[in-house]
N, C-alpha and C positions, 0 to 999 in steps of 0.2 A: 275668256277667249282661248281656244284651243291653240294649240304648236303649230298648228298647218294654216290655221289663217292668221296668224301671226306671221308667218313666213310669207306668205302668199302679199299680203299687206310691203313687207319689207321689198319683196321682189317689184312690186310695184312703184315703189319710192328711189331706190338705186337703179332697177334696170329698165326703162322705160319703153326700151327697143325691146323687151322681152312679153309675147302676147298671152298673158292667163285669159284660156276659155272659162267662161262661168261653168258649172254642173248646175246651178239652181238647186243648191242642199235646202235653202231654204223655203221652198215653194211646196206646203203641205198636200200628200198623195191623196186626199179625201175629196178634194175638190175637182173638178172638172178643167180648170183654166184658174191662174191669177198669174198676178204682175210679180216678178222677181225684184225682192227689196236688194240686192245688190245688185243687177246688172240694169234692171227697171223693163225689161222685155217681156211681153205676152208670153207665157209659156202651158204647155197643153198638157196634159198627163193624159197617159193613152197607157191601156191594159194589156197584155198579151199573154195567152195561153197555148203551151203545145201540148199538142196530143200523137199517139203512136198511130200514125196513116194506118198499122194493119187492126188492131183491135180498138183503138179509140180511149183507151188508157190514159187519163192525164199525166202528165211528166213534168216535176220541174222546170222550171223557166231561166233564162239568165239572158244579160244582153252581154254580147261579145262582139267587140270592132264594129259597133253600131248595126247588129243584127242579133233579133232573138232565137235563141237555140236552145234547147234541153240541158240542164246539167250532165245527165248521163248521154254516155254513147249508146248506148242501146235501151230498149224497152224492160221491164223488170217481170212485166208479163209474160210475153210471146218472145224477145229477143231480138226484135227488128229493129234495126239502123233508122228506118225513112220515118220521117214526123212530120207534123204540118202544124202552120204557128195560125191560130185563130183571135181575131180582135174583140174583145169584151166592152161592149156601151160601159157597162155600172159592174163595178167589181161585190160581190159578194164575201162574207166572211168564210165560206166554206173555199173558196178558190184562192181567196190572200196566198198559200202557202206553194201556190204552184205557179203564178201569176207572176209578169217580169214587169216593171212599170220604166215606162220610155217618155222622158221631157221632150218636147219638140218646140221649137220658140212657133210661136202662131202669128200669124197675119194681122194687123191689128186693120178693121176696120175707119177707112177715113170719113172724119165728121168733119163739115163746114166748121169752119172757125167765123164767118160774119153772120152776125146775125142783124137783120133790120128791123125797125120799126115805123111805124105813118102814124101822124096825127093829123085830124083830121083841123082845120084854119078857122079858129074862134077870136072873137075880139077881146074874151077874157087871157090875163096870161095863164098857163099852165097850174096845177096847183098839184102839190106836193103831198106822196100819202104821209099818212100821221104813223112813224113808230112806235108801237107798247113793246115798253119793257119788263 
């Protein structure tokens, strides 16, 4: 167990009025969507890519105060400030290295919880299936 969730653990035990957001460290980036085994929330991994608006130059990715922006301030190309951040379906291994990955908790879709059944009214009682084990 690392330092920091050791801490994180303590904080929760003494300060109770103090609110830890999850990050979902543990929710691996290769999958599209899973459940966060500590907070237990749907959570979405979403890809993003920026590019130099003037020559179209991939650039570094980072997420900053919950928006993706370029590492650098300018292009390394052409020198231009203005970028534009593009969404990726399925990430590639040639893009991993410029690519910024953003958790988003997801909507969970609601499933009935009753479920019914009919039988239909015989004069035999019910009969029971046979378990193999």
């Amino acid at each position: 167990m690392s330092l920091t969730v050791a801490l994180v653990h303590l904080a929760k035990i003494f300060l109770p009025f103090l609110v830890v957001k999850c990050v979902h460290d543990k929710v691996r980036p290769d999958v599209e969507q899973a459940y966060c085994p500590d907070c237990g929330k749907l959570i979405k991994n979403e890809w993003y890519i920026t590019r130099c608006s003037c020559c179209g130059v991939k650039m570094r990715a980072m997420v900053k105060n919950g928006e993706v922006v370029p590492q650098g301030h300018f292009c390394s190309n052409c020198g231009s400030e203005d970028f534009t951040v593009e969404k990726v379906d399925k990430i590639n291994f040639i893009d991993i290295n410029f690519a910024a990955l953003v958790k988003t908790e997801a909507e969970e879709e609601t499933i009935p919880s009753v479920t019914k059944c009919w039988q239909e009214r015989t004069p035999e009682p019910p009969k029971l299936l046979v378990q193999y084990l």
